[in-house]
C-alpha positions in Angstrom: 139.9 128.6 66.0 142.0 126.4 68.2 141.5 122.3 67.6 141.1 122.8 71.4 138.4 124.9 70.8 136.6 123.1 67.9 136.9 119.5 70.0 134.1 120.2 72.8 130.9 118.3 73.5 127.5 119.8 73.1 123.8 118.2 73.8 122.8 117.2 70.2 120.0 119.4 68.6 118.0 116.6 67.1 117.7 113.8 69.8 119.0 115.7 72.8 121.7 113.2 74.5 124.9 114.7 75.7 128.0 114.1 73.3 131.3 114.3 74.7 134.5 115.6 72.7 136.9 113.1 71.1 139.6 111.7 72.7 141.7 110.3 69.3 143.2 113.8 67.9 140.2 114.6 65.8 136.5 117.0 66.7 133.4 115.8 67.1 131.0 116.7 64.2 127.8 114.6 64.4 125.8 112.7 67.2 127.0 109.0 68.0 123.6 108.5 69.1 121.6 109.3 66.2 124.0 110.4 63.8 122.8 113.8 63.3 124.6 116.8 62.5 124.5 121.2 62.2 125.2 122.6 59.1 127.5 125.1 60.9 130.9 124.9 58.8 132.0 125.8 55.5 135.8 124.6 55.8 135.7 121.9 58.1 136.1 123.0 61.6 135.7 126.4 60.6 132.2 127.3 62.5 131.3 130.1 60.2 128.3 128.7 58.2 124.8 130.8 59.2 122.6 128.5 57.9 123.0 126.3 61.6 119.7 123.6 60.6 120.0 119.9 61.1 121.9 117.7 59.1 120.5 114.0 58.3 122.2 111.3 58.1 121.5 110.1 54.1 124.1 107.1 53.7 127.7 105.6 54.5 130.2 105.6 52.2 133.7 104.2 51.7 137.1 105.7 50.5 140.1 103.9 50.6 142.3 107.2 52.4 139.5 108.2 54.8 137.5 104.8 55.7 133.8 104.7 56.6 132.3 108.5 56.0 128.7 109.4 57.0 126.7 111.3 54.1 124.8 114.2 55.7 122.0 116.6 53.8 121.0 119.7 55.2 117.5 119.6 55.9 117.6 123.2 55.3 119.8 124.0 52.2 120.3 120.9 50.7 123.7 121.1 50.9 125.7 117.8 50.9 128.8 116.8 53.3 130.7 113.7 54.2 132.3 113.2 58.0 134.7 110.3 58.9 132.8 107.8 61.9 133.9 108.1 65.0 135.1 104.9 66.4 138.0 104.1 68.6 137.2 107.3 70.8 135.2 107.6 73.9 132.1 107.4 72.6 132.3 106.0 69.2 129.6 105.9 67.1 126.4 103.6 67.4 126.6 100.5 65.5 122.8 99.9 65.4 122.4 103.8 64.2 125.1 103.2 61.2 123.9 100.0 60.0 119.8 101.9 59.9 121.5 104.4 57.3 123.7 102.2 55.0 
């Protein structure tokens, strides 16, 4: 799949506000609103996980090549995953939701 194709915007399936694609080069992954996000790859950007549940947001964490990440669980599986914040983009993500988490 095209990066074209990965970077769209979608209504978020836990709190339901619109989320618009990316504007800095990367794809959106996870709500700026509430931080939430599917559990629908399993190569990033690939779309091809069928397990599709909600991802929680469990922590922030910092590495020194990658900055701020976002710790999701799957609320389904279990299954762990890290995605960069969004910030510096159109709709960057919320301040008040990141500091709740870390």
């Amino acid at each position: 799949m095209a990066r074209q194709e990965e970077n769209t915007g979608f209504a978020c399936a836990n709190c339901g506000e619109m989320v618009l694609a990316l504007t800095n080069g990367s794809y959106r992954n996870h709500c700026p609103f509430c931080l939430y996000s599917l559990h629908v790859d399993n190569k990033p950007g690939d779309r091809e996980n069928i397990c599709r549940s909600l991802m929680r947001p469990v922590s922030l964490i910092y590495k020194s090549k990658k900055g701020w990440q976002i710790l999701h669980e799957c609320k389904k599986c279990k299954q762990i995953s890290v995605n960069k914040i969004a910030e510096m983009t159109i709709q960057p993500d919320c301040i008040e939701a990141l500091a709740r988490i870390s």
